[in-house]
DRENPA-3360 file (N, C-alpha, C; in nm, 2 decimals, always signed):
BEGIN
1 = XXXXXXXX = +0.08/-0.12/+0.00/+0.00/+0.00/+0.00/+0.09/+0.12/+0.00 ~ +0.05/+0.24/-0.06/+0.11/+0.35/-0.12/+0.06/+0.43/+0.03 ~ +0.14/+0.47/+0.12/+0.14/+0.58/+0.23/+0.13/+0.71/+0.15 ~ +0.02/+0.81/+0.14/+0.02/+0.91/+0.09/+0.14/+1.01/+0.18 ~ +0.20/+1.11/+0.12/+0.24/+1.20/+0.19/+0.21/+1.33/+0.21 ~ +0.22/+1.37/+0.31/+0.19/+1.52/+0.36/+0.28/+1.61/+0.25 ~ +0.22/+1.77/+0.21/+0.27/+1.83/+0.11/+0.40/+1.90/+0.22 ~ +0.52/+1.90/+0.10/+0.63/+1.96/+0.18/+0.60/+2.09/+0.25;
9 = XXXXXXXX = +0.68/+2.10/+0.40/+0.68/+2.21/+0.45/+0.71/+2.33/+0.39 ~ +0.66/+2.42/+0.42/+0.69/+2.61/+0.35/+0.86/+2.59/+0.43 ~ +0.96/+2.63/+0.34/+1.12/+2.66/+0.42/+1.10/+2.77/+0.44 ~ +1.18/+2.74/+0.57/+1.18/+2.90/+0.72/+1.27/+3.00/+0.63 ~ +1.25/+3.10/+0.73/+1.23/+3.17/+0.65/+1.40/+3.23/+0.61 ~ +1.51/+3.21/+0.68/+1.62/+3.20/+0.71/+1.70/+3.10/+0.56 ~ +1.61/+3.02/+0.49/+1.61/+3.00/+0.41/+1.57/+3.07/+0.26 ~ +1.46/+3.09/+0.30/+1.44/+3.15/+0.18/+1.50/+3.27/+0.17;
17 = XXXXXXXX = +1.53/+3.39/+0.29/+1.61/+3.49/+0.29/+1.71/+3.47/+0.35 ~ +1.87/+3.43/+0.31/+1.93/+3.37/+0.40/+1.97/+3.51/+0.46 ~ +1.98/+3.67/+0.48/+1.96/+3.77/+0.55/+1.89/+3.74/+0.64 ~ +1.81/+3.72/+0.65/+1.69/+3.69/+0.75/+1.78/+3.64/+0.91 ~ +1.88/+3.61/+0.92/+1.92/+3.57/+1.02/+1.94/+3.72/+1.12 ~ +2.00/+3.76/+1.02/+2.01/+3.91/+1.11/+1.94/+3.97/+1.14 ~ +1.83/+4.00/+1.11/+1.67/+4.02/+1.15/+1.69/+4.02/+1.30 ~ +1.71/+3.94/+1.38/+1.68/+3.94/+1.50/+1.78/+4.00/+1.59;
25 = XXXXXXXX = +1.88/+4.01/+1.57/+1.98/+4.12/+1.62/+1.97/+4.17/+1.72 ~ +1.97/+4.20/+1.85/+1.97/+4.28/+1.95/+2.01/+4.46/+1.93 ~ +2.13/+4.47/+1.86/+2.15/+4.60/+1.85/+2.20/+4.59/+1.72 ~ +2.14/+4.68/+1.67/+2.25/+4.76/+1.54/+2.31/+4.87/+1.59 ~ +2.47/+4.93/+1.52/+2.46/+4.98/+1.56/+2.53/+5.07/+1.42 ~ +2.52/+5.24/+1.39/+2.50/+5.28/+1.25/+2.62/+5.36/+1.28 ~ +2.72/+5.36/+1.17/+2.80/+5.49/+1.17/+2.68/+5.63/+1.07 ~ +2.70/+5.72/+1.10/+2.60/+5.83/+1.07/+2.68/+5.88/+0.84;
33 = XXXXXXXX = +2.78/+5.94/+0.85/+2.81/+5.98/+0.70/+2.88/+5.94/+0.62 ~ +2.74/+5.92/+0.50/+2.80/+5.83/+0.42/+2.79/+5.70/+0.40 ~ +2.70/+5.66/+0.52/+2.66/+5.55/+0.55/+2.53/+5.54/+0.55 ~ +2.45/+5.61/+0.68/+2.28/+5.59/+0.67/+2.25/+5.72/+0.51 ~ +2.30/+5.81/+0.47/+2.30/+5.92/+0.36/+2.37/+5.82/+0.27 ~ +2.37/+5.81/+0.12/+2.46/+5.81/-0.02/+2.57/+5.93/+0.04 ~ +2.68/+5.86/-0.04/+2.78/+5.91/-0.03/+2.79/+6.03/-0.14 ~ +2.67/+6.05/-0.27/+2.64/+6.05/-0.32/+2.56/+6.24/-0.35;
41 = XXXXXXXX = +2.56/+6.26/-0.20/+2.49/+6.37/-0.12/+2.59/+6.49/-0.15 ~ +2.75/+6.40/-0.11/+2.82/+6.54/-0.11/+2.83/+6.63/+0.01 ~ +2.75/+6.54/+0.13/+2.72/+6.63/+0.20/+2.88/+6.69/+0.32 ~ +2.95/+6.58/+0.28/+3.09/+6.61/+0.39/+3.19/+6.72/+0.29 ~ +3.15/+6.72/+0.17/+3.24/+6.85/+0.11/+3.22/+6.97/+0.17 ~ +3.11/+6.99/+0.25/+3.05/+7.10/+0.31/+3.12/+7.08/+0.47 ~ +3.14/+6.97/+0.53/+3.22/+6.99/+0.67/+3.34/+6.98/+0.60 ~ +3.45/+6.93/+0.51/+3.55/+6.93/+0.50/+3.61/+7.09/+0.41;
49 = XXXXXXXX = +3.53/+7.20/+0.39/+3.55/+7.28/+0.38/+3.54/+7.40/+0.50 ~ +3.44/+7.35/+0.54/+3.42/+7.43/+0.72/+3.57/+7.37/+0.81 ~ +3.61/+7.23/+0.79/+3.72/+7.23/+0.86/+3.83/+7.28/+0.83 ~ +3.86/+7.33/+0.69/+3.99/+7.44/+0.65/+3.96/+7.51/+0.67 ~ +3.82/+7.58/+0.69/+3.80/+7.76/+0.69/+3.86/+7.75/+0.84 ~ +3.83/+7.65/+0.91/+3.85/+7.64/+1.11/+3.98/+7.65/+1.10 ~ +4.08/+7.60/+0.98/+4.24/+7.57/+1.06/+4.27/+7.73/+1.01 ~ +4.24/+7.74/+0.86/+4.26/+7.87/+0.82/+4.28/+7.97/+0.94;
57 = XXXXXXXX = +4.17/+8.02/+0.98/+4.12/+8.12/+1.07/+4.26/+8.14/+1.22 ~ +4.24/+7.97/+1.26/+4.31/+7.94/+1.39/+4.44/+7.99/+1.36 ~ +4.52/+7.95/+1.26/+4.70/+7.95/+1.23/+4.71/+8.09/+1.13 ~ +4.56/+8.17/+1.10/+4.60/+8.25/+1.03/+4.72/+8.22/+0.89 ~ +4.59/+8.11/+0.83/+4.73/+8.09/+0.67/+4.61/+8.09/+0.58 ~ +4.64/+8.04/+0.47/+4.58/+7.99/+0.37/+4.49/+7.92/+0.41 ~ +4.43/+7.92/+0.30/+4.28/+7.78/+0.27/+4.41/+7.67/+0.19 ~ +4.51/+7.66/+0.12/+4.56/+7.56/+0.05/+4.65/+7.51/+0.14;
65 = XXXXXXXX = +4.74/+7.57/+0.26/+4.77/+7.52/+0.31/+4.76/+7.46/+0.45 ~ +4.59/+7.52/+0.47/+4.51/+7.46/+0.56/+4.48/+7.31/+0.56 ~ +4.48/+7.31/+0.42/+4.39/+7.18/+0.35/+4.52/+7.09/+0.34 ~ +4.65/+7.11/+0.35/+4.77/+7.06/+0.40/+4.78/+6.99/+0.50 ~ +4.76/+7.13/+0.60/+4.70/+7.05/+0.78/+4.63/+6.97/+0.77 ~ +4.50/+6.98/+0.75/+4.42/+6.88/+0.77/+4.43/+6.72/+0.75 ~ +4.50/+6.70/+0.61/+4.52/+6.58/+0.59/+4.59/+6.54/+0.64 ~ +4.71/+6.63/+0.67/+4.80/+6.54/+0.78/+4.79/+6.48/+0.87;
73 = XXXXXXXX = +4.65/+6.58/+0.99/+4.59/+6.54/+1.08/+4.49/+6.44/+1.08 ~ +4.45/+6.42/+0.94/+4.35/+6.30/+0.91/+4.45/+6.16/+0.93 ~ +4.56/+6.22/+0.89/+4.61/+6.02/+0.85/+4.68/+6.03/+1.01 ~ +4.75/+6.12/+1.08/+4.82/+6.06/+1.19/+4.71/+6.01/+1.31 ~ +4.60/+6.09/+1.32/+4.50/+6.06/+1.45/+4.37/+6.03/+1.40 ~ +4.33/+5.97/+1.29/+4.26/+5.91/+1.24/+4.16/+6.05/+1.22 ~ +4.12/+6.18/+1.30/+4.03/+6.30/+1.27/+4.08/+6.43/+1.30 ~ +4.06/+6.52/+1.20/+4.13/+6.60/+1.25/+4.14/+6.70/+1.39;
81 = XXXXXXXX = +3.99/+6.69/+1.41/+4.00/+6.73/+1.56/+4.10/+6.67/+1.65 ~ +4.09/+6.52/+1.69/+4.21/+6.50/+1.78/+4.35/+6.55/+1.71 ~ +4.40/+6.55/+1.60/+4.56/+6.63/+1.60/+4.52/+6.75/+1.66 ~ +4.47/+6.83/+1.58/+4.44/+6.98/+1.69/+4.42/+6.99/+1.78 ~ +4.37/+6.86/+1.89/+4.36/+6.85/+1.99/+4.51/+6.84/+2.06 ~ +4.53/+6.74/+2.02/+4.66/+6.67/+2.07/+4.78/+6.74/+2.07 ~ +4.76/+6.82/+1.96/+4.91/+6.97/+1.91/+4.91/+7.07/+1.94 ~ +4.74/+7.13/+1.96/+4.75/+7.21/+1.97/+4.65/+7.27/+2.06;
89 = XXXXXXXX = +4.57/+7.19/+2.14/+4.48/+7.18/+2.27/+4.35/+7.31/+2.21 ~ +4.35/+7.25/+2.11/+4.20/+7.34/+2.07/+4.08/+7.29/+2.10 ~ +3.97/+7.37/+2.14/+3.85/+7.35/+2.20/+3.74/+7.27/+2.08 ~ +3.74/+7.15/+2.14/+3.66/+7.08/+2.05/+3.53/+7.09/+2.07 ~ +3.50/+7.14/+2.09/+3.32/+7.24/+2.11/+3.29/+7.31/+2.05 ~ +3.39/+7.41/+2.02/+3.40/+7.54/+1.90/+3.43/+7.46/+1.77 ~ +3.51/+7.41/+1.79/+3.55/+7.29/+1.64/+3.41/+7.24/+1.59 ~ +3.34/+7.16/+1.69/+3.22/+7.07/+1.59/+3.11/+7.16/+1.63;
97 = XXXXXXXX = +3.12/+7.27/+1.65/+3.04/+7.40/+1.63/+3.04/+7.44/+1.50 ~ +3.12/+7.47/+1.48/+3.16/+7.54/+1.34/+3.18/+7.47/+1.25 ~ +3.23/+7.30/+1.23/+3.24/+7.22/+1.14/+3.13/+7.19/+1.08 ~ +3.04/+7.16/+1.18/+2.86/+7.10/+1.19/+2.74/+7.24/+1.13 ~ +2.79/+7.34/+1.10/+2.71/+7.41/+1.10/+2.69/+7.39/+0.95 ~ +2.61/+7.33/+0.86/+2.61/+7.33/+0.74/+2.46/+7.28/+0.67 ~ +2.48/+7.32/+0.55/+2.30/+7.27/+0.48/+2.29/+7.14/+0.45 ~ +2.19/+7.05/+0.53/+2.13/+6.96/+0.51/+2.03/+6.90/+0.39;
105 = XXXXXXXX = +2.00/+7.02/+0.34/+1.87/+6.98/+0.26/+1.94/+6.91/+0.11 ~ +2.04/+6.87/+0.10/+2.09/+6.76/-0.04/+2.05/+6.65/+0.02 ~ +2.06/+6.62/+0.11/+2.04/+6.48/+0.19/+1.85/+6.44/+0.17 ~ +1.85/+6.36/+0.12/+1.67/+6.32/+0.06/+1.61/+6.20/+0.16 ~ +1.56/+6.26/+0.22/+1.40/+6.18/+0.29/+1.43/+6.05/+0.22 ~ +1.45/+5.97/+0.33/+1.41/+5.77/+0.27/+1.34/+5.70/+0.34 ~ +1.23/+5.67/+0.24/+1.09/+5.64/+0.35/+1.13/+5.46/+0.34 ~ +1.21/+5.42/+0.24/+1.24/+5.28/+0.28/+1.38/+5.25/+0.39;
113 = XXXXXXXX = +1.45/+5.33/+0.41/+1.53/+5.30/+0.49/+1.42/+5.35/+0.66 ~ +1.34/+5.43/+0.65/+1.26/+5.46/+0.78/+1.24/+5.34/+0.82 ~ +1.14/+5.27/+0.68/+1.08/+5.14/+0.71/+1.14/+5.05/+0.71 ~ +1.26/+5.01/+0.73/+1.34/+4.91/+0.70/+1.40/+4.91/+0.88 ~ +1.48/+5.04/+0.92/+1.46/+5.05/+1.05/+1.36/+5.02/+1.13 ~ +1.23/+5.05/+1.12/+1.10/+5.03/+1.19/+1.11/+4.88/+1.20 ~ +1.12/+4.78/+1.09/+1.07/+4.65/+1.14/+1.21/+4.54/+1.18 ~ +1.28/+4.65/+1.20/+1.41/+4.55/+1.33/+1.39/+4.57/+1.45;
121 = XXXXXXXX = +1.39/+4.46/+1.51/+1.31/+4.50/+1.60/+1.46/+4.54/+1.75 ~ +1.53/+4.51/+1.72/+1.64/+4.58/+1.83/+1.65/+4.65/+1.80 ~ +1.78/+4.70/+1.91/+1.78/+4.89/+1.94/+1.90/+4.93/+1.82 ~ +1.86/+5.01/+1.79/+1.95/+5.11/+1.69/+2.05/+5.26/+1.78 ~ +2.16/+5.23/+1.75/+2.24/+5.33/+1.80/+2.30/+5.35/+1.70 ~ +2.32/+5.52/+1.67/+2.41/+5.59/+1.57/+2.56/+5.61/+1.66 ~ +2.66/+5.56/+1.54/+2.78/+5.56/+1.68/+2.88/+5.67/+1.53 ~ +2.85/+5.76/+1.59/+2.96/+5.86/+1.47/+3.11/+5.95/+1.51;
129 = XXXXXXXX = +3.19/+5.95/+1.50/+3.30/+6.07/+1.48/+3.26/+6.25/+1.46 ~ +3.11/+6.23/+1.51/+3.10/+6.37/+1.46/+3.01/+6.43/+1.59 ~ +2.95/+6.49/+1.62/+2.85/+6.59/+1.69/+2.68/+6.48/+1.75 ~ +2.66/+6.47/+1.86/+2.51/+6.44/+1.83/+2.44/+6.55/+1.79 ~ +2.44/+6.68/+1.74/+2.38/+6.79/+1.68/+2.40/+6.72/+1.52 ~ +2.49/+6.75/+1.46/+2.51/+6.69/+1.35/+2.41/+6.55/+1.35 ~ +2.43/+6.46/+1.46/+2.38/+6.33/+1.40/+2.20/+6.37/+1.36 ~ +2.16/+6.43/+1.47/+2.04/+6.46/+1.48/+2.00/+6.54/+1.40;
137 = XXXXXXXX = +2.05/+6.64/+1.31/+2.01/+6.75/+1.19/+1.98/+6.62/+1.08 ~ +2.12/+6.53/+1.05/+2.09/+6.49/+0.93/+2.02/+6.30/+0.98 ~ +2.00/+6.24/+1.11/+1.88/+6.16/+1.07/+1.74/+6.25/+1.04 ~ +1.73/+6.36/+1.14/+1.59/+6.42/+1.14/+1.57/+6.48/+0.98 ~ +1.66/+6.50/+0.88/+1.61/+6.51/+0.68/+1.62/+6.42/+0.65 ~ +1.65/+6.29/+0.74/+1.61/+6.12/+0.68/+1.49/+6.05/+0.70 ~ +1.45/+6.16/+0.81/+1.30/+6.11/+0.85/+1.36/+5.98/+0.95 ~ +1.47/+5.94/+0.99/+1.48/+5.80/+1.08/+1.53/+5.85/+1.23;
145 = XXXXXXXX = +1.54/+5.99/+1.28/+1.56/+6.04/+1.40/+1.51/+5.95/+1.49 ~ +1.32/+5.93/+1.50/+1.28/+5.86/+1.60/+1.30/+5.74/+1.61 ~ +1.36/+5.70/+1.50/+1.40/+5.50/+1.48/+1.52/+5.50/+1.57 ~ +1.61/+5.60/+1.66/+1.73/+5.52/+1.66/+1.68/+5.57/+1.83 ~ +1.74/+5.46/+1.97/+1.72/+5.50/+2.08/+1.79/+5.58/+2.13 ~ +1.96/+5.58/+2.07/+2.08/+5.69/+2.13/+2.19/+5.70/+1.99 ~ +2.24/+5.86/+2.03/+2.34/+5.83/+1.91/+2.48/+5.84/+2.05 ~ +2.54/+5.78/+2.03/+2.72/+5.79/+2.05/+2.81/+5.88/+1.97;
153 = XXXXXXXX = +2.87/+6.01/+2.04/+2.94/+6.07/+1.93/+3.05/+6.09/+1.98 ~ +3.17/+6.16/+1.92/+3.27/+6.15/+1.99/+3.29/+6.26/+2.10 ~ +3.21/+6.35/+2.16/+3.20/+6.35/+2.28/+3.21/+6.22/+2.33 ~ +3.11/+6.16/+2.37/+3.08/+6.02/+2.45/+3.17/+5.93/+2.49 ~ +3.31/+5.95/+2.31/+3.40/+5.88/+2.32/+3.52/+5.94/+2.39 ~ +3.51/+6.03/+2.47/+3.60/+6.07/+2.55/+3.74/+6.18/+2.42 ~ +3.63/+6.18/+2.31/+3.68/+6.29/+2.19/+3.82/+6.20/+2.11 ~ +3.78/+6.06/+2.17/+3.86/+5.95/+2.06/+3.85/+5.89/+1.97;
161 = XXXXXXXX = +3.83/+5.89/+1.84/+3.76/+5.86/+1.73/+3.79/+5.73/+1.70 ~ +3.70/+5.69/+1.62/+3.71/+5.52/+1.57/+3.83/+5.52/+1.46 ~ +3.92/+5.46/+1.43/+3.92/+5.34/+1.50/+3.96/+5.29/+1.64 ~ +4.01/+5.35/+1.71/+4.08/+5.35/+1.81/+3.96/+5.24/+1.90 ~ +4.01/+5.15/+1.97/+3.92/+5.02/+2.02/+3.85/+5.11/+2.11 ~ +3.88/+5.22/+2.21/+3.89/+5.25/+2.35/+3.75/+5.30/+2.33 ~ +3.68/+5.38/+2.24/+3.54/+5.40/+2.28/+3.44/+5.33/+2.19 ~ +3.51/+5.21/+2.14/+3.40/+5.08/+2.08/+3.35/+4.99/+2.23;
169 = XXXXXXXX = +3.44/+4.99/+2.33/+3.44/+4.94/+2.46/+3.38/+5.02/+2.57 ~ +3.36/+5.19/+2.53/+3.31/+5.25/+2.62/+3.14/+5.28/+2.60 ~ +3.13/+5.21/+2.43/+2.98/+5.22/+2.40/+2.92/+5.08/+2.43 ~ +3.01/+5.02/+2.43/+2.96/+4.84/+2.47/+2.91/+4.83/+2.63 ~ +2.97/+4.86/+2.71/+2.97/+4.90/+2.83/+2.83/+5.02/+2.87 ~ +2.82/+5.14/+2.81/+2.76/+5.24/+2.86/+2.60/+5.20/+2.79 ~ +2.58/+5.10/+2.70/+2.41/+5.03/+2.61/+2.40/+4.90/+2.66 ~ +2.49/+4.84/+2.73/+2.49/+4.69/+2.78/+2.47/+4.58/+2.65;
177 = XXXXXXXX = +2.56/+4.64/+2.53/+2.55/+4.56/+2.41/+2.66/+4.40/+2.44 ~ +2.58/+4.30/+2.38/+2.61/+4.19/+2.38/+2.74/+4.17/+2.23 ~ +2.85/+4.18/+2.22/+2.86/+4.23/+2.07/+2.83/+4.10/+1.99 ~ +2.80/+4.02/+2.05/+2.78/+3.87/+1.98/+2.65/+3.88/+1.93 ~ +2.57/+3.97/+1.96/+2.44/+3.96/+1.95/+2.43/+4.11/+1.86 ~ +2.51/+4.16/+1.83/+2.49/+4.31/+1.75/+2.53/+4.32/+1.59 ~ +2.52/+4.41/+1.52/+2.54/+4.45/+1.42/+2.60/+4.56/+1.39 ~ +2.74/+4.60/+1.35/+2.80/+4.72/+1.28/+2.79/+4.79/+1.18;
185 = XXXXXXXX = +2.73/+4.91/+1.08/+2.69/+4.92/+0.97/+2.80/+5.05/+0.94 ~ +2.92/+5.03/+0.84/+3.01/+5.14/+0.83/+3.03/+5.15/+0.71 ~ +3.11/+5.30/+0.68/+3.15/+5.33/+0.53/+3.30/+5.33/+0.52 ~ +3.36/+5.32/+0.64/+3.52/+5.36/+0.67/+3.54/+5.18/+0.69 ~ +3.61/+5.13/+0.61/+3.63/+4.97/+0.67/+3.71/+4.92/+0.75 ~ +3.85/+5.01/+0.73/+3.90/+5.00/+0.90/+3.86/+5.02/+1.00 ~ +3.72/+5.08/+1.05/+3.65/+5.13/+1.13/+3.62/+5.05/+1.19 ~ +3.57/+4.89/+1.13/+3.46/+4.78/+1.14/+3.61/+4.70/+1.22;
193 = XXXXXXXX = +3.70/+4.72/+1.22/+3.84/+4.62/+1.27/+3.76/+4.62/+1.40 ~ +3.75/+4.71/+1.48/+3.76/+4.67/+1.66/+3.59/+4.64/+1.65 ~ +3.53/+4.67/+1.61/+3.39/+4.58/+1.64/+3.42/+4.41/+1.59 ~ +3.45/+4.41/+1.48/+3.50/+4.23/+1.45/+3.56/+4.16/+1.58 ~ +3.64/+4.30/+1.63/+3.77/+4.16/+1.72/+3.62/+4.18/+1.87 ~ +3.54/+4.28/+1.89/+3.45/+4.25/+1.99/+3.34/+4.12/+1.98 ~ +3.34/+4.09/+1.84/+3.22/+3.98/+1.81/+3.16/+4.04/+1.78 ~ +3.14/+4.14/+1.71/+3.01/+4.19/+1.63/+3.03/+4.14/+1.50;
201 = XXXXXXXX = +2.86/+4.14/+1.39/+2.85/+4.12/+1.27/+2.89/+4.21/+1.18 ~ +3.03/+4.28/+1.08/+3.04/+4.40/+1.04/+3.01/+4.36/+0.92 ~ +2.90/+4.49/+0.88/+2.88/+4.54/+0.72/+2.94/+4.68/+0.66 ~ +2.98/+4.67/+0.56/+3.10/+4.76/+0.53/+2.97/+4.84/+0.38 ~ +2.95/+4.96/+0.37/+2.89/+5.02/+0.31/+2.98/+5.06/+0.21 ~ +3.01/+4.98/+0.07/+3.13/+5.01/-0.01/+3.16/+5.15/-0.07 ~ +3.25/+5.23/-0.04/+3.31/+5.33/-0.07/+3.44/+5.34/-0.18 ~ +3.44/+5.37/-0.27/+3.56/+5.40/-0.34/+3.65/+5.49/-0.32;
209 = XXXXXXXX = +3.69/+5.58/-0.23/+3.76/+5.67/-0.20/+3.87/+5.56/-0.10 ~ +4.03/+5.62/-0.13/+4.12/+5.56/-0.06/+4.13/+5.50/+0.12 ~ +4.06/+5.61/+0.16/+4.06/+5.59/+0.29/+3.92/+5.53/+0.37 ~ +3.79/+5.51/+0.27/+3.75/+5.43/+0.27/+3.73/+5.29/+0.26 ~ +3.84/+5.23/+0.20/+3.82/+5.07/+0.14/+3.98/+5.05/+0.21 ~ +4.05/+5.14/+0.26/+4.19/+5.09/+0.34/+4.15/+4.98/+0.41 ~ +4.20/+4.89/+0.40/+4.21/+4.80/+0.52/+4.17/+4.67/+0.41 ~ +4.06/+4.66/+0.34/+3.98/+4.55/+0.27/+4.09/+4.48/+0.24;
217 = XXXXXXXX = +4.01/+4.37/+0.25/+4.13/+4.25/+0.24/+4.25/+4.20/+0.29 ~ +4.27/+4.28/+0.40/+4.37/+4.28/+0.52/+4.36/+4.20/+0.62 ~ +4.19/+4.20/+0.61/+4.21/+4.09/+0.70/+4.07/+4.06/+0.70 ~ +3.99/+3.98/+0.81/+3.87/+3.90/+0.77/+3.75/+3.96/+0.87 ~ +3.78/+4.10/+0.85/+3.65/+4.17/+0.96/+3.56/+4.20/+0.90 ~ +3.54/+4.21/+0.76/+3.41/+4.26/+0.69/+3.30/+4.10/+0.66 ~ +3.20/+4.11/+0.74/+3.15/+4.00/+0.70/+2.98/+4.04/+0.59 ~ +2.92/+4.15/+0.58/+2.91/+4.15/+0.45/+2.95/+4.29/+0.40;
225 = XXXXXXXX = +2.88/+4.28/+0.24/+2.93/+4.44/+0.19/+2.80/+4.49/+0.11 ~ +2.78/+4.62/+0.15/+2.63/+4.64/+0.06/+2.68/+4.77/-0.05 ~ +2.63/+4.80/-0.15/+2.61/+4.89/-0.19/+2.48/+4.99/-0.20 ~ +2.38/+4.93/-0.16/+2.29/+5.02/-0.14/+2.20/+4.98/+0.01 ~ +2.25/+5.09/+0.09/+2.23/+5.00/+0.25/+2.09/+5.01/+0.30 ~ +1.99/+5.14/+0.26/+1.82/+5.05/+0.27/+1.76/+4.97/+0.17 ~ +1.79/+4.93/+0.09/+1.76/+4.81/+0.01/+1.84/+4.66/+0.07 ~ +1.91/+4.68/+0.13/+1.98/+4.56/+0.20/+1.90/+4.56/+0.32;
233 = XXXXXXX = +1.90/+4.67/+0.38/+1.84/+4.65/+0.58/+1.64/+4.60/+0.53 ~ +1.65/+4.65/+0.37/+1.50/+4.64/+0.35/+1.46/+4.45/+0.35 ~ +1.58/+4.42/+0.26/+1.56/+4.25/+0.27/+1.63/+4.19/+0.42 ~ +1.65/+4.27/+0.46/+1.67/+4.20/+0.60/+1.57/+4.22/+0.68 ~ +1.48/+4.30/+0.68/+1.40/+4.29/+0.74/+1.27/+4.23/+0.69 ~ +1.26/+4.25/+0.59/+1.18/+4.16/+0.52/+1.05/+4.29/+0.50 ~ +1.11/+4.35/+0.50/+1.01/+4.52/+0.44/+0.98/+4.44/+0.28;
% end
């Protein structure tokens, strides 16, 4: 006799979206520019010109060989505020005062990244190198302000910028993040190094500028890579 069989089960759903695992995530947690914005915005040509008009002003030189300083201070202390800091004990208040003061409105409303945020259901922290003023101007023209529960800025970080491990461990500590249980979302991919070595999942938001993709292939901390990052958070969540 022929045992009929039951019709095959629907595959979970981890299957059919093999993203879907990350769905459940405890914490994301978001670097702010360039990352939750297209790079595409333009919108850091406008602080990286407020930060030469700032060195200009301070050393009384040029705009070209402000823009001298600056890089310099970019590659030795990973931002230029800490070299200024570090060299020259300038008030980093006035600094992301004045760097941060800039027009938001290139930056365009994304009602799928809102929604894509909305249906994760852990906590979202913006962890940026820049101002919570800044963070807050440009989520609130993304419309995803209310989606996130804290941003981390480098105030918070004791004015130490990523990469440096010391305030990847003082935000782990200060949200009671599990890193085994979280998610990293960046545009800088050396950045994603000390979340990897904490046990977080890092996604590297691919950038073609040099100091963006430094590190790739150096070593094995990028575990995925998106190019377009609410159409990725969108199939992860299953928006």
């Amino acid at each position: 006799m022929t045992v009929p069989t039951s019709p095959a089960a629907p595959a979970p759903d981890s299957a059919a979206n093999p993203l879907a695992a990350l769905r459940d995530r405890a914490v994301w947690i978001f670097d702010l520019d360039n990352t939750l914005y297209p790079a595409s915005c333009n919108l850091f040509a406008q602080v990286d010109r407020r930060i030469n008009e700032f060195i200009a002003a301070h050393f009384n030189i040029g705009m070209d060989e402000a823009r001298v300083r600056q890089k310099q201070f970019f590659r030795e202390y990973g931002t230029t505020l800490r070299g200024l800091m570090m060299e020259h004990d300038v008030d980093p208040v006035a600094y992301m005062d004045y760097v941060h003061d800039i027009d938001v409105t290139g930056v365009q409303p994304s009602a799928l990244l809102a929604d894509a945020l909305a249906q994760l259901p852990g906590r979202k922290i913006i962890y940026t190198n820049g101002s919570v003023r800044h963070a807050e101007n440009v989520a609130g023209r993304l419309g995803i302000l209310d989606r996130f529960d804290a941003v981390f800025d480098i105030a918070a970080g004791g004015f130490v910028p990523k990469p440096d491990p010391r305030p990847y461990a003082t935000l782990v500590q200060r949200y009671g993040v599990d890193p085994a249980d979280a998610c990293m979302v960046e545009d800088i991919a050396r950045n994603l190094a000390p979340a990897h070595a904490l046990g977080m999942t890092t996604v590297w938001v691919r950038g073609e500028k040099e100091y963006e993709k430094a590190g790739v292939g150096a070593g094995v901390h990028i575990d995925h890579t998106v190019d377009d990052l609410p159409s990725w958070l969108a199939a992860v969540a299953g928006v």
